[in-house]
C-alpha positions as CSV (number, residue, x, y, z in Angstrom):
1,X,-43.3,21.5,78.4
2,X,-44.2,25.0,78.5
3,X,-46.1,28.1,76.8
4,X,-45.1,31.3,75.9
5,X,-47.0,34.0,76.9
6,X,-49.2,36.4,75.1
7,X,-52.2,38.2,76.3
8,X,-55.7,37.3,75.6
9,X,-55.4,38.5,73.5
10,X,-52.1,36.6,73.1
11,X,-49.3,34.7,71.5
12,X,-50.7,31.7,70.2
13,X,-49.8,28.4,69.6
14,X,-52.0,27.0,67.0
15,X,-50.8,25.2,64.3
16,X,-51.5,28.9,62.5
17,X,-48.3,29.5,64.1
18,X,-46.6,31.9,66.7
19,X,-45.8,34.8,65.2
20,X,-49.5,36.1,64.5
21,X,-51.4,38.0,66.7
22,X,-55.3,38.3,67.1
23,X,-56.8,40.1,69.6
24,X,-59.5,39.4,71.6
25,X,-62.1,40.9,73.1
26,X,-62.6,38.7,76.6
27,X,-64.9,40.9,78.2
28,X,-68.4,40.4,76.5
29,X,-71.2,37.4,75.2
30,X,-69.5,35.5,78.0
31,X,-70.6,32.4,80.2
32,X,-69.0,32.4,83.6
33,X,-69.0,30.4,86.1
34,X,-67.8,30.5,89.9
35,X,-68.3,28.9,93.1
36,X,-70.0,30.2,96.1
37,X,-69.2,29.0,99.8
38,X,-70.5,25.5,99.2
39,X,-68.1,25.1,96.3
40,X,-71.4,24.9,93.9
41,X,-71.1,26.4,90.7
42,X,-72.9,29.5,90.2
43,X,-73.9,31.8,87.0
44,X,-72.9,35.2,86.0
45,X,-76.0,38.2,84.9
46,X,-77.9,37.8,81.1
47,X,-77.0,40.3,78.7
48,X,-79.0,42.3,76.5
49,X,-78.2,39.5,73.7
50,X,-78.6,36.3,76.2
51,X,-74.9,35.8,76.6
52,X,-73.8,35.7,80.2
53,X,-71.5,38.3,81.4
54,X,-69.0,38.6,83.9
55,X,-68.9,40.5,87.1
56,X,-65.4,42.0,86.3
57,X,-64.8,42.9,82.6
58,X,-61.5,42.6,81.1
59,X,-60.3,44.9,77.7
60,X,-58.2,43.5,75.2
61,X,-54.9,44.7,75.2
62,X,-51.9,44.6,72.9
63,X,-49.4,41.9,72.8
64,X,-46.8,41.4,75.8
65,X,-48.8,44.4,77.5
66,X,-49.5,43.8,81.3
67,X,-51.4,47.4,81.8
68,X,-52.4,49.0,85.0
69,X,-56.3,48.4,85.8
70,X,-56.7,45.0,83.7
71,X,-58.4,42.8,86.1
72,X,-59.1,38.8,86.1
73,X,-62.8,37.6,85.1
74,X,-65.0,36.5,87.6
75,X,-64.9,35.3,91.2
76,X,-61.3,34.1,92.3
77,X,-61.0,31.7,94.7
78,X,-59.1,27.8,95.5
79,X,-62.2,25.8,95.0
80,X,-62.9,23.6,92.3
81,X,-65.2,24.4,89.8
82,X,-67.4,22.8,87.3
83,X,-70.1,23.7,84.5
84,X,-72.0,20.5,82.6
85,X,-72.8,20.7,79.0
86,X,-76.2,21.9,78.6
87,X,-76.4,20.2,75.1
88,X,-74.4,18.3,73.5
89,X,-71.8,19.8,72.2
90,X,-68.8,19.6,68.9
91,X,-66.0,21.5,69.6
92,X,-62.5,21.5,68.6
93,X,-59.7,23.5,70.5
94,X,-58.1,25.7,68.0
95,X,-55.7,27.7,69.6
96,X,-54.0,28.0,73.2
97,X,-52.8,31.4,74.7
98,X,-51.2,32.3,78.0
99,X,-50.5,35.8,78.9
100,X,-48.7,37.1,82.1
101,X,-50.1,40.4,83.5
102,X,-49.8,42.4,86.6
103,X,-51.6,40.4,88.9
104,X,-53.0,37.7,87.1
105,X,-51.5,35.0,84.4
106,X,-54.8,34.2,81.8
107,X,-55.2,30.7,79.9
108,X,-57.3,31.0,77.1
109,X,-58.6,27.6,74.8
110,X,-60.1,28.8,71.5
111,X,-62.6,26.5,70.3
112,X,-64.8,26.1,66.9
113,X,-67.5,24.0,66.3
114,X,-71.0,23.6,67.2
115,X,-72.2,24.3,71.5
116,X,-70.9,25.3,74.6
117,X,-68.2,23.5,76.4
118,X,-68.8,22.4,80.2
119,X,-65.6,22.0,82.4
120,X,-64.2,20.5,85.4
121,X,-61.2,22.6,87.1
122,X,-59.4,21.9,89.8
123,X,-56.3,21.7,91.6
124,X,-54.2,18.1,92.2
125,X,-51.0,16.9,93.6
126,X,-51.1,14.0,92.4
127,X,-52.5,14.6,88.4
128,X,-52.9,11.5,86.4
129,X,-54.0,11.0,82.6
130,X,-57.8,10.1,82.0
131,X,-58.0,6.8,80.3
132,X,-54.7,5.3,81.0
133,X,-54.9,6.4,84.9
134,X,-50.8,7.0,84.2
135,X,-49.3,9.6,86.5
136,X,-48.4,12.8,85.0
137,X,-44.8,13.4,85.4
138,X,-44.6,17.0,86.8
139,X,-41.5,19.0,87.6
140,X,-43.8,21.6,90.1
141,X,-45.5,20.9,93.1
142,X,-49.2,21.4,92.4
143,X,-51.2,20.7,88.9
144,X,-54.4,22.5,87.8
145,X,-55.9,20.1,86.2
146,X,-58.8,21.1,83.4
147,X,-61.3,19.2,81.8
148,X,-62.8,20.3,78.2
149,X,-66.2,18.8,78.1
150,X,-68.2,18.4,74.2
151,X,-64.2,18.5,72.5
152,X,-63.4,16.2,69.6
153,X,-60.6,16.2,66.5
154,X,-60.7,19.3,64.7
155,X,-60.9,17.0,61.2
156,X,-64.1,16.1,62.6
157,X,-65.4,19.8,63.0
158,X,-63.7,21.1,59.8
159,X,-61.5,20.5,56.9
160,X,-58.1,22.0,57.6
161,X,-59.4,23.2,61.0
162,X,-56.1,24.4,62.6
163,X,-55.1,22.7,66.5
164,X,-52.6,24.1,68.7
165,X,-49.5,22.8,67.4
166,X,-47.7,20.9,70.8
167,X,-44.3,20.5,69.3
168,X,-43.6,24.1,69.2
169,X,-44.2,25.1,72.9
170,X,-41.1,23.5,74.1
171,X,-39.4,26.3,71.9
172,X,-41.1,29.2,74.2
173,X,-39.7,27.7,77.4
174,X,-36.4,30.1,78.1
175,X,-39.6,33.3,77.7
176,X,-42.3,31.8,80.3
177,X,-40.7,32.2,83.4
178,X,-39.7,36.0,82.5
179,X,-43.7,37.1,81.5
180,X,-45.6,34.8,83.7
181,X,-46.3,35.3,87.4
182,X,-47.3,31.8,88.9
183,X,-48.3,29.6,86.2
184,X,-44.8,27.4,85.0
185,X,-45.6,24.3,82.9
186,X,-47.9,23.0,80.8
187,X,-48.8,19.5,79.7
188,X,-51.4,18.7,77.3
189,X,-53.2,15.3,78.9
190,X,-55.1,14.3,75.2
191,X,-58.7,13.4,75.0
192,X,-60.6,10.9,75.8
193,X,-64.5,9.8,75.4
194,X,-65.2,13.8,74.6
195,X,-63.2,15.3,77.2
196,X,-59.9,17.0,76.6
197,X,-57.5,17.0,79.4
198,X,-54.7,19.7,80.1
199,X,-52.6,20.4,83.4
200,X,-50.8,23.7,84.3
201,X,-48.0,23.4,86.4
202,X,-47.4,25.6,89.5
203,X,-45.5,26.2,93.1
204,X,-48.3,26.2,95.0
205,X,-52.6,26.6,94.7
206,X,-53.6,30.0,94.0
207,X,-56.9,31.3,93.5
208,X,-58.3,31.4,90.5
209,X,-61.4,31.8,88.2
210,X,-62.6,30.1,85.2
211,X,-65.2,31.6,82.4
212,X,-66.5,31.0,79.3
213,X,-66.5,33.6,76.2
214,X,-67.9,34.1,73.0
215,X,-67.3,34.9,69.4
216,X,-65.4,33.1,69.4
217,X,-65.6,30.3,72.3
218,X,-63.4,30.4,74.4
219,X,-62.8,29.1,78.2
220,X,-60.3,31.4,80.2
221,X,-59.0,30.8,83.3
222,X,-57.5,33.5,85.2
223,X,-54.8,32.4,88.1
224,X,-54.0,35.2,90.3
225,X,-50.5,35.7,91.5
């Protein structure tokens, strides 16, 4: 199953639908998060405001655009990396964007609710479903498996809260491999005691970074090609 791409700004797939686009500003209020050479997670600068900020802002940019001098958030690298709730947290995922670009391909999870998400991201050849333990059945060689930490129904955040609408990504398949660099399949894992569960399907491990913005929340992860 696979996602069209957008930039993040992006296409979306929420159950909003496809055809709207709302772009984003992923380069301020953020809260990223990278590893250093011990594989620990580490912390971005405060902002005037609190927020944490990235080392290496991003503009938003219109729809299908891959321009010259967009660059991914944060510190790239293989490593896995990880960011624990701080409080507990209510989130629901709202929308799901992938956008191809230059050098990068960006996955964005739009969340509302109340708190900050943590995360676990990392890379598997063998991914399996939380809960069930079942093997994910993968047609690439390498799976980047993410972990949504403080995530629950959207019914339970809001009435009529929208959530990314999963049957419609299989129609985007025949556009991914055309805008998209490195990142070929995606499979939605479900959640499980507070933790959503997603995989993204790729030829091989490539570095990457993973961040977290807001207004609204979002966690990005940039895979560079």
């Amino acid at each position: 199953m696979l996602l069209g791409a957008c930039t993040d700004s992006g296409t979306n797939v929420a159950g909003m639908g496809f055809g709207g686009h709302r772009p984003d500003n992923d380069s301020v209020n953020s809260h990223p998060a990278h590893t250093d050479a011990s594989g620990k997670a580490q912390k971005g600068s405060s902002s005037s405001d609190g927020a944490l900020t990235p080392r290496t802002p991003a503009s938003p940019q219109p729809e299908h655009s891959a321009p010259a001098g967009l660059t991914a958030l944060g510190d790239t690298n293989g490593a896995p990396k990880t960011e624990r709730l701080e409080a507990p947290a209510q989130l629901a995922v709202t929308d799901i964007r992938i956008a191809g670009h230059d050098d990068f391909d960006r996955v964005v999870f739009e969340m509302a609710g109340n708190g900050m998400p943590g995360w676990y991201v990392s890379y598997t050849e063998q991914p399996f479903y939380q809960g069930s333990g079942r093997t994910v059945d993968m047609e690439h060689l390498v799976a980047l498996n993410i972990n949504i930490d403080g995530v629950v129904r959207s019914d339970e955040v809001a009435k009529d809260l929208p959530s990314p609408d999963y049957a419609e990504v299989a129609k985007l398949e025949s556009d991914l491999g055309k805008q998209l660099g490195v990142v070929k399949e995606f499979i939605p894992g479900g959640m499980h005691d507070g933790r959503a569960q997603y995989f993204l399907g790729l030829d091989m491990k490539q570095p990457f970074s993973v961040q977290v913005l807001r207004g609204p929340t979002r966690l990005v992860i940039d895979i560079l090609h």
